[in-house]
Backbone as CSV, one residue per row, in Angstrom:
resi,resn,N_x,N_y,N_z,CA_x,CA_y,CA_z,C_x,C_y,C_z
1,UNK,-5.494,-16.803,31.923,-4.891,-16.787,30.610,-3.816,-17.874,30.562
2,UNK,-3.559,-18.910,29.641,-2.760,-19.883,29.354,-1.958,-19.326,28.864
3,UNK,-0.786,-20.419,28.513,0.334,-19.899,27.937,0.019,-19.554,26.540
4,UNK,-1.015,-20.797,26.275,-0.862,-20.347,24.547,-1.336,-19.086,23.680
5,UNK,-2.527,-18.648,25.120,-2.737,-17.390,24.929,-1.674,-16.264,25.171
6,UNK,-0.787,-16.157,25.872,0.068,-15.340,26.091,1.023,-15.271,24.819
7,UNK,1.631,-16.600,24.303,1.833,-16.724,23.486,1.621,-15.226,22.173
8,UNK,0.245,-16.503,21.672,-0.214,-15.811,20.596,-0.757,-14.076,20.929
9,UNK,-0.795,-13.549,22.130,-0.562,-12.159,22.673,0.715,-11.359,22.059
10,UNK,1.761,-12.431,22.696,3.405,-11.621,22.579,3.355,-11.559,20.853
11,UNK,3.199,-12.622,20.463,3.646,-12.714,18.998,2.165,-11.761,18.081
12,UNK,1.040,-11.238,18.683,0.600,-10.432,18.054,0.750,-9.012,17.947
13,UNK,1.811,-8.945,19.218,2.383,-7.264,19.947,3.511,-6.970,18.460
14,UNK,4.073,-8.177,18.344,5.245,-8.008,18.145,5.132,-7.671,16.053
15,UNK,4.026,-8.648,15.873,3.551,-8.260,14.601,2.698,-6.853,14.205
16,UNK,1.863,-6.266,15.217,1.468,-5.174,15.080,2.660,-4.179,15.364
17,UNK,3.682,-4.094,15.982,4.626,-3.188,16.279,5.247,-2.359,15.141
18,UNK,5.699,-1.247,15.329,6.367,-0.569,14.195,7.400,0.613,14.799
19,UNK,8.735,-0.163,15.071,9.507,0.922,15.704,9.239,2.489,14.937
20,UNK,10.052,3.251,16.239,9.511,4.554,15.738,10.363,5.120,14.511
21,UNK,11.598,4.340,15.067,12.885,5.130,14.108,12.547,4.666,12.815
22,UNK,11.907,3.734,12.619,11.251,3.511,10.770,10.315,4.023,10.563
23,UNK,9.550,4.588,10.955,8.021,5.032,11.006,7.810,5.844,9.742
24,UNK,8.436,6.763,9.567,9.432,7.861,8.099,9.636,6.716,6.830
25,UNK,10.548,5.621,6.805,10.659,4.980,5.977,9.390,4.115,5.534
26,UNK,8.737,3.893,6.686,7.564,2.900,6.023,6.407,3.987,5.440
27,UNK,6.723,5.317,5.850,5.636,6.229,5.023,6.362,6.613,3.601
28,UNK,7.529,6.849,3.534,7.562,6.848,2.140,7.687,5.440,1.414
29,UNK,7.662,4.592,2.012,7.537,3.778,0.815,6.323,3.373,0.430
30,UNK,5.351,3.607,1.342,3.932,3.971,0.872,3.162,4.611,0.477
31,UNK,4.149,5.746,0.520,3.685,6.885,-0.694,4.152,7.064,-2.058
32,UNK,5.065,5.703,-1.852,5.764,5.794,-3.508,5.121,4.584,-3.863
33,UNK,4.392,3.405,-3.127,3.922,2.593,-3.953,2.467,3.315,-4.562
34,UNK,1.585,4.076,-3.228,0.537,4.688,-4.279,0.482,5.490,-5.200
35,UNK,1.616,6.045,-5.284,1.947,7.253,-6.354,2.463,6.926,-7.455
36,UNK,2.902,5.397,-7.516,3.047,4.866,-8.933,1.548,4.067,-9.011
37,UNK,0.927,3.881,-7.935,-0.308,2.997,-8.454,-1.196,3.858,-9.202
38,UNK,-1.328,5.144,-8.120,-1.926,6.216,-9.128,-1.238,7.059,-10.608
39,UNK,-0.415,6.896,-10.787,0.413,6.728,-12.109,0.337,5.724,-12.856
40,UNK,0.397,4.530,-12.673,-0.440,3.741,-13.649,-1.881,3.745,-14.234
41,UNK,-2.749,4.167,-13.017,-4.078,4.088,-12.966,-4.452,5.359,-13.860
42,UNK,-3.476,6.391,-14.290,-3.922,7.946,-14.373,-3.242,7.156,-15.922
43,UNK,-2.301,6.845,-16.321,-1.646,6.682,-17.998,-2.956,5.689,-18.486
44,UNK,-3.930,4.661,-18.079,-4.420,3.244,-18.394,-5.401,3.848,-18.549
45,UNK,-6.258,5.013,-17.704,-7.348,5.561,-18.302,-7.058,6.519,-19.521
46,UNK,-6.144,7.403,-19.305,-5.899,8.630,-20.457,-5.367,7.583,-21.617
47,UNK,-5.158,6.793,-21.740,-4.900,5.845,-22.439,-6.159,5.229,-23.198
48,UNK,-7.283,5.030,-22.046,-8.408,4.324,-22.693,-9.248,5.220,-23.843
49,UNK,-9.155,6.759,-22.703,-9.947,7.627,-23.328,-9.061,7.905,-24.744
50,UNK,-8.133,8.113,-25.217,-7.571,8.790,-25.934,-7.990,7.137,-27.448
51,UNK,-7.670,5.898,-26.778,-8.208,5.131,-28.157,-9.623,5.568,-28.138
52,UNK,-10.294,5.519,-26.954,-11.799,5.848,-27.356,-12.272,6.994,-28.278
53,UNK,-11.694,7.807,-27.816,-12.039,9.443,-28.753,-11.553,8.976,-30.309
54,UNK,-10.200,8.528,-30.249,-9.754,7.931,-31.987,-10.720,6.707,-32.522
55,UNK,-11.086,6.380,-31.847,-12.066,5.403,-32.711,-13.747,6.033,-32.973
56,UNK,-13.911,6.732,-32.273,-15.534,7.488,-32.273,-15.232,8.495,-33.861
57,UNK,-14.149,8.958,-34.247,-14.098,10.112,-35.192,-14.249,9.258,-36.591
């Protein structure tokens, strides 16, 4: 193994890594980005349906 492999080793350890003491913070903030994604996604359909139904009558 070369250096440059060792290299690009250390610096892939170090990018996959995720201390533990954040581990909590990086789950909620990923549960608050899908929970507004699914909050957008849930208003944009009830949204679609609701012009759809007003325009069918």
């Amino acid at each position: 193994m070369g250096l440059l492999e060792k290299e690009r080793a250390t610096i892939e350890a170090l990018w996959l890594y995720q201390p533990a003491d954040r581990f909590l913070t990086f789950q909620l903030m990923e549960a608050a980005i899908f929970l507004g994604l699914s909050a957008i996604c849930l208003f944009v359909a009830a949204g679609c349906l609701r012009f759809s139904l007003s325009k069918s009558r």
